[in-house]
N, C-alpha and C positions, 0 to 999 in steps of 0.2 A: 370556127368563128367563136371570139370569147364574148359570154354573155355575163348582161350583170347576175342576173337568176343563180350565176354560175357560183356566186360569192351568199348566198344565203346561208343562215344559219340558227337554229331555233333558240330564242334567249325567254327565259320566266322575268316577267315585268319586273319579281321582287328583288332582281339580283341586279338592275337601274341603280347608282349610288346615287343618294339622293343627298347625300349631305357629304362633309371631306373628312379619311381618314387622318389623326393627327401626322402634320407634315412627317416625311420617311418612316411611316408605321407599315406602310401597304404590302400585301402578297407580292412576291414575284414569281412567275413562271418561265424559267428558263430553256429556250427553245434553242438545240444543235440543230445546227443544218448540216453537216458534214455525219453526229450519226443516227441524222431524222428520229431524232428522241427530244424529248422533253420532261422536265422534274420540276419539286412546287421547292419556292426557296423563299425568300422575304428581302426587301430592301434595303434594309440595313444593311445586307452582306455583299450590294450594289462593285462595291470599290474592288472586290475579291475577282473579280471577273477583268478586271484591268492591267495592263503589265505595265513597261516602260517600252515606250516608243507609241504609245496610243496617243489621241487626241481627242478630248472626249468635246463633240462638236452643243454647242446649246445656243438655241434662239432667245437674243434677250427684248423680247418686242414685249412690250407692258400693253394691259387692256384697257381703252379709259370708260368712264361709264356711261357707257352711248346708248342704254334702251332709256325713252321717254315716255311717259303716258300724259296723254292731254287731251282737249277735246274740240271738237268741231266748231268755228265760231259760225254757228247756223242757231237757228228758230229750235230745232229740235236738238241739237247739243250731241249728244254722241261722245263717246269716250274712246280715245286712237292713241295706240300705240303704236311708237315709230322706235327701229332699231338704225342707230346710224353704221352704213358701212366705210362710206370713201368722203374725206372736204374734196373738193373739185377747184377750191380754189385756195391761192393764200392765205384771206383773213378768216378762212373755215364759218365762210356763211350761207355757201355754196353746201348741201352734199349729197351723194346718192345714198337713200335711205332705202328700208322695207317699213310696208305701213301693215298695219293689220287692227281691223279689219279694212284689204284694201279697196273693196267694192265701194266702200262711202267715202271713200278719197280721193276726188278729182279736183284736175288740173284749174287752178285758181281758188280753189277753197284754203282757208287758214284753219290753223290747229293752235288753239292758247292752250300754254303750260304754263304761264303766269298772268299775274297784272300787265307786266309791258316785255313779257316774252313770248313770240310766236313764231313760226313757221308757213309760210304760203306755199303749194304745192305749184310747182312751175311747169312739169312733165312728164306723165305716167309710163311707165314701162310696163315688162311681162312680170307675168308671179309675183305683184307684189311690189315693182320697183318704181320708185320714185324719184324725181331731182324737187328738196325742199332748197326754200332760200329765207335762212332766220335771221330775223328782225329784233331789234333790244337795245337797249343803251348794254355798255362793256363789251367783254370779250366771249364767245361763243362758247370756249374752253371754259370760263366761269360760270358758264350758268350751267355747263355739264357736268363740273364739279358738286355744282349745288343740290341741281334735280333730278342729275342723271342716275339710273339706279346698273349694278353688275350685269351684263348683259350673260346671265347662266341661260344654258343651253333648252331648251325646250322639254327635254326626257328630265329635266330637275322639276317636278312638279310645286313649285312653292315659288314664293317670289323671294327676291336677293334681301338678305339682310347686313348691316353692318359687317359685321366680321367676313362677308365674301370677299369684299373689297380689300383684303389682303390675302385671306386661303386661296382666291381664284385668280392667283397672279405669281409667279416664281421670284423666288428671292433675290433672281439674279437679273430682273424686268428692267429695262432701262429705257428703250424708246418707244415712246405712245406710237400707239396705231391699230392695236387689233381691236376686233369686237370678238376675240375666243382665247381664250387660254391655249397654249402650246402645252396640252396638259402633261404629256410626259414629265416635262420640269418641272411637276406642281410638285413631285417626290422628295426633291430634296431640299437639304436645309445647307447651314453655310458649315456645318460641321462635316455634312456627306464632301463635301466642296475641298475639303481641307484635305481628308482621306483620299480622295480621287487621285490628289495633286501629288501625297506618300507615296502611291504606287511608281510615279516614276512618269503617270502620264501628264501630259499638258491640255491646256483647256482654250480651246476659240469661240470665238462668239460672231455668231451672224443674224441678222435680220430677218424675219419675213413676217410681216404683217399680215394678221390672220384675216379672212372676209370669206366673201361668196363662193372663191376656188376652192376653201376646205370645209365649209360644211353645205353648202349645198346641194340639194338633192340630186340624183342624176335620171334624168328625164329620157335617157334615149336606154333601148334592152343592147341592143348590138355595141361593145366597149369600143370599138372604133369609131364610132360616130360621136363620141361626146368629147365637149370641148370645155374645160375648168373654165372661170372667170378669171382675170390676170388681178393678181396680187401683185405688191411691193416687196423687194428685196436688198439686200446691201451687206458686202464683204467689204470689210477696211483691209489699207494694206497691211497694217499689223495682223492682223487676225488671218491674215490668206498667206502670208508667212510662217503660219506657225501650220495651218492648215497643208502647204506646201512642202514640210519638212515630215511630217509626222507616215508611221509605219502605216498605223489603222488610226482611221477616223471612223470615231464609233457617237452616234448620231442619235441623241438626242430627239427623240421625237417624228413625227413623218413631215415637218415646215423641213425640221435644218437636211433631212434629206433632199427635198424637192429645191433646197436653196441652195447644198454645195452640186449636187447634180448639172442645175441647169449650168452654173458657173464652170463646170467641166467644160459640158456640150458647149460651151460660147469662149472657149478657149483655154480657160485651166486659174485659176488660184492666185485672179492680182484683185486688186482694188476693184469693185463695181457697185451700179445700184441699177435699178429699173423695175422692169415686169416681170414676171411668169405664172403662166397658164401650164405647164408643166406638169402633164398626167403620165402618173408610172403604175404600168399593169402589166400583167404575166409578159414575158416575151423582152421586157426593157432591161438590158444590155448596164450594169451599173458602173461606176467609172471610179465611183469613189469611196462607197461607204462601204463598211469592211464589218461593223457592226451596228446592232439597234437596240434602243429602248422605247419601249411606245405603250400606249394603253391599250385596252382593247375598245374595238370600234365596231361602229352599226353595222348591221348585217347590207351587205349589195350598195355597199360606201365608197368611194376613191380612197380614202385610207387605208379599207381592208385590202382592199385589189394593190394596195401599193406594197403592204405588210407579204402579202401575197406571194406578190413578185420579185419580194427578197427572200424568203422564208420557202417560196412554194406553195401550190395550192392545196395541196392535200395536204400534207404537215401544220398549215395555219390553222384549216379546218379542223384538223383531228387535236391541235392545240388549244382551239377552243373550245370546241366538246366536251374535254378535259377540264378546262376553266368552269363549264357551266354545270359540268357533276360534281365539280370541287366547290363549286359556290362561290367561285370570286366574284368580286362588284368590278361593275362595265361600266365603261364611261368615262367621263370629263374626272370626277372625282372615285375614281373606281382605281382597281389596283392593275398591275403591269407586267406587262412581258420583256426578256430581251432575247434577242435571236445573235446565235453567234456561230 
């Protein structure tokens, strides 16, 4: 019986990237799975790993800036921070958010972030979850634009400045929807993009909107009993054509895995869009990705356990061992591995 305990692994706080290496500067660590060895290499030399007849697969899902801080419209006022995850409805007035802190966040109370912008809390969920319904003259995307700050990850100790709002987003981001960076992409630039293409491979691009399926906590120890939050996903048919033609699709990240995956499992490489809850851990059978680029992830995480279950358990762990006597930086903005 696999346990999450199973995926621990000891990290020193100092080695948390707390800020972003200049785009494609970062370490890489190269992990064979064929001769369960691993060597320290750098990104820049990313393309060299590439042949002709590859696909190198990337999620182009853009972040928008959905943490809000605002405060209680009560007597005693209170300061609340809301992270948006899902609009629930068309005109995005509807959405499911996390409030924090959420004990002083009940159902019917308002939250101003501005003169004539607010939020009324409609119905409280678990750990945190909430459905707000925001109020204002314009468009809801306008005033996220305005007051919304980069929604960086929690292990970034400092709040979002200017310049995140383009480091913490891939050059190649195209449709709104996440509240995380697909950080694997954060690596490269349009010049890596260019070299990729030299080698002879071709490049697809799929969808999945990052939320509660990839970073949230996992609350149960026995890995069979936990179930992701269902995310957004979507393959065009151009992009499931070239997906469909290619030797190795070599994947970008642990989203564009769990995206060409599921689209196996539900038939194979046309045109779709929908959900998936789509949890890969030791034992899952893969269908399509042939190689991987990813950063390294929190210890007893569905990422690791996915990195895991392509890579192996022991090899991931003894990979990162290695990363953390070698001193690489972990994380959203920390440097990267690829498994081949």
């Amino acid at each position: 019986m696999i346990q999450v305990s199973d995926f621990h692994y000891e990290l020193p706080e100092e080695l948390i990237a707390q800020e972003p290496a200049e785009r494609g500067a970062s370490r890489m660590l190269v992990v064979s799975r064929q001769s369960q060895s691993f060597h320290d290499d750098v990104f820049s030399n990313f393309p060299r790993y590439l042949q002709p007849g590859d696909c190198l697969v990337l999620n182009n899902t853009r972040v928008f800036p959905a943490r809000l801080r605002g405060r209680r419209k009560t007597e005693a006022g209170g300061e609340i921070e809301i992270l948006l995850l899902r609009a629930l409805n068309e005109e995005q007035t509807l959405w499911r958010v996390l409030v924090k802190p959420g004990k002083r966040a009940h159902t019917g109370e308002e939250i101003v972030f501005g003169e004539s912008f607010r939020a009324r809390i409609e119905s409280e969920g678990e750990f945190g979850e909430r459905v707000v319904r925001f109020e204002g003259p314009g468009r809801v995307s306008e005033w996220l634009e305005r007051l919304g700050e980069t929604p960086l990850p929690p292990y970034i100790r400092r709040r979002a400045t200017d310049p995140d709002r383009n480091r913490y987003q891939t050059v190649f981001a195209e449709k709104t929807g996440s509240v995380a960076a697909p950080t694997a992409g954060l690596h490269f630039t349009r010049e890596t993009l260019d070299r990729c293409r030299e080698t002879g491979a071709e490049i697809a691009y799929c969808t999945l909107h990052v939320g509660l399926g990839t970073f949230a906590p996992l609350r149960e120890n026995e890995v069979s009993r936990i179930q992701l939050h269902e995310e957004y996903f979507e393959i065009s048919q151009t992009n499931a054509a070239i997906l469909k033609r290619a030797q190795r699709l070599f994947c970008v990240g642990t989203t564009s895995v769990r995206t060409i995956e599921t689209a196996l499992l539900r038939g194979g490489f046309e045109a779709m869009s929908g959900e998936t809850n789509l949890f890969i851990y030791p034992g899952f059978a893969f269908r399509g990705t042939g190689a991987l680029l990813t950063n390294f992830h929190l210890p007893q995480s569905s990422l690791l356990m996915l990195v895991s279950a392509f890579a192996g358990r022991e090899l991931t762990l003894a990979a990162y061992r290695h990363a953390v006597a070698e001193r690489y930086r972990f994380y959203s903005y920390g440097d990267c591995m690829i498994i081949i």
